[in-house]
C-alpha positions in Angstrom: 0.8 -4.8 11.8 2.8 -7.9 12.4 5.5 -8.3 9.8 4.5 -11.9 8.6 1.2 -10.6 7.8 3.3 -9.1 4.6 3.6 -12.6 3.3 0.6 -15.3 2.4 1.6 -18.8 1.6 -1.0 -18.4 -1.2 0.9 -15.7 -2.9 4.4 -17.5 -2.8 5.6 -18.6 -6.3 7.8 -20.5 -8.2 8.5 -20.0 -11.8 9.3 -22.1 -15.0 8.9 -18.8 -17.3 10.9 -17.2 -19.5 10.1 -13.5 -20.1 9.0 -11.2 -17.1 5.5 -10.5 -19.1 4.9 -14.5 -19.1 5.4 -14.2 -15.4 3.7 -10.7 -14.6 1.0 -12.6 -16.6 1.2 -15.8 -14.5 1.3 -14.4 -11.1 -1.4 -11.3 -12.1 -3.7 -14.1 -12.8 -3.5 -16.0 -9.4 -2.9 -13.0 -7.9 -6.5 -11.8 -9.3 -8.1 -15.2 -8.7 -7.1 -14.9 -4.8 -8.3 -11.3 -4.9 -5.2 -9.4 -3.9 -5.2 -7.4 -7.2 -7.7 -5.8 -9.8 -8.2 -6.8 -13.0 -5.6 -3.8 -14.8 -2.9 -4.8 -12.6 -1.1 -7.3 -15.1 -1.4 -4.3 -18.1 -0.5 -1.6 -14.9 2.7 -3.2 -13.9 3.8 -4.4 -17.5 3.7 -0.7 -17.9 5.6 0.8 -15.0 8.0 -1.8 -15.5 8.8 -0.1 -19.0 8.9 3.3 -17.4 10.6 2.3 -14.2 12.8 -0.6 -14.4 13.0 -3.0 -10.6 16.3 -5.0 -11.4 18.1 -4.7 -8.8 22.0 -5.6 -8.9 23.1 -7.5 -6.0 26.5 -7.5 -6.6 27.1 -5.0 -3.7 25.9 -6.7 -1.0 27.8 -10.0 -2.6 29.3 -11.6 -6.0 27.5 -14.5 -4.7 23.8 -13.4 -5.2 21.5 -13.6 -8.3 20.2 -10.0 -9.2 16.6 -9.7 -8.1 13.8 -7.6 -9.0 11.0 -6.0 -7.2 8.2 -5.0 -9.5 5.1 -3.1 -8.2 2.5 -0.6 -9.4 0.7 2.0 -8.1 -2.1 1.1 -5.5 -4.9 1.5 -7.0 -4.5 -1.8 -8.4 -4.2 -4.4 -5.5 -6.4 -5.0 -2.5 -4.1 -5.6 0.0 -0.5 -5.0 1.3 2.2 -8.4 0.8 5.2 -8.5 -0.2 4.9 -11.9 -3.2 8.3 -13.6 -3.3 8.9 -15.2 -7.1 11.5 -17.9 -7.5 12.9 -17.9 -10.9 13.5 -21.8 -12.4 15.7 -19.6 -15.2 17.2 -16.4 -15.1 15.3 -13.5 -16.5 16.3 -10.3 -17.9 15.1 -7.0 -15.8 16.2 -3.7 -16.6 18.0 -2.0 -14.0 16.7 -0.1 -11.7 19.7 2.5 -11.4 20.7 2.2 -14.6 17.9 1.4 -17.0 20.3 1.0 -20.2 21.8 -2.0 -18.0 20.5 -5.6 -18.4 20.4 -7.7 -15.6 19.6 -11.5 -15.2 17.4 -11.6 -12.7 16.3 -14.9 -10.7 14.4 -13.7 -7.6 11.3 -11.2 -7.6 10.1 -9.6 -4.4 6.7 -8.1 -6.0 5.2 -5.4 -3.9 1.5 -4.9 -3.3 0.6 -2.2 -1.7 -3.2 -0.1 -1.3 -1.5 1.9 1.1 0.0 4.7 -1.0 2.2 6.1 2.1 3.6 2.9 2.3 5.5 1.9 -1.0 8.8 3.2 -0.4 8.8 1.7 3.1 8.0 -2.1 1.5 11.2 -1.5 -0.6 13.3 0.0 2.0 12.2 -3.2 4.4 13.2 -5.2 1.8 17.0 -3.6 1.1 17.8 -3.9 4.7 16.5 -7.2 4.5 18.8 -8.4 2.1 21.7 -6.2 3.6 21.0 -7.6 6.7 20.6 -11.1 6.3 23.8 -13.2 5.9 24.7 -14.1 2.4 25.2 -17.8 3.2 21.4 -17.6 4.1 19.8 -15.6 1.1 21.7 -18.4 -0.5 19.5 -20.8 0.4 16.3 -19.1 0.0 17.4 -17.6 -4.0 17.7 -21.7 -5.1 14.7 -23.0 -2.8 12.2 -24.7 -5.5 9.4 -24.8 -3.2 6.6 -22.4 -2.2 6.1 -24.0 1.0 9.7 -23.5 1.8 10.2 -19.8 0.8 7.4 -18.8 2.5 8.7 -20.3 6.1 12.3 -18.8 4.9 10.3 -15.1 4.4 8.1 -15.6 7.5 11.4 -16.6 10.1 13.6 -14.4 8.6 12.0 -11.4 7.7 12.1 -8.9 10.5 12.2 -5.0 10.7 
């Protein structure tokens, strides 16, 4: 499987909400209408996102970086395998993922599809070493693009394995 296959430049979003149900809700629904996910997967990942927090602080890899998040359910609710990048116009608040007490304002989601059960951990750890790999100057420029078009050509060029 070629890499950029984990990205479509029809699931590639860019958000003006406010809360991460407005925009679980908001990307579900595409994501439903294009027939990458099943109908429960809005309520699904609402619901792991309780009982799992995906914030992610970036602070690590740089002071520089929003926080991200990378929600996903199990995979029994979507029909394929992508990776669904989520620019966030305002910072939203994500538990963290370490420390699920923590709040974290998160402005970049990397959603996770994934029907291949196997495969879920390896999504996320292809996304870590993307973002440890890729110079900061550069994930920059991709956390503040505003357009689909342009993430998705950022995500296909510079996402490798």
């Amino acid at each position: 499987m070629s890499i950029n296959s984990l990205f479509s430049p029809e699931s590639v979003f860019v958000s003006e909400k406010t809360s991460s149900e407005a925009i679980f809700k908001e990307v579900s629904n595409k994501l439903f209408d294009e027939k990458c996910v099943k109908e429960a997967f809005f309520s699904e990942i609402l619901k792991r996102e309780k009982l799992y927090p995906t914030g992610i602080d970036t602070s690590p890899i740089s002071e520089n970086l929003p926080n991200i998040a990378v929600p996903h359910t199990e995979g029994e609710f979507v029909n394929t395998r992508l990776i669904v990048p989520v620019a966030l116009k305002t910072p939203v608040c994500f538990k963290n993922m370490i420390a699920p007490d923590q709040d974290l304002q998160v402005k970049f989601l990397f959603m996770i599809l994934n029907n291949d059960p196997e495969g879920q951990a390896n999504i996320l750890a292809q996304i870590m070493d993307f973002l440890r790999l890729t110079p900061v100057s550069k994930l920059q420029k991709l956390f503040n693009f505003t357009s689909t078009d342009k993430i998705y050509q950022f995500m296909s060029e510079n996402f490798k394995k």
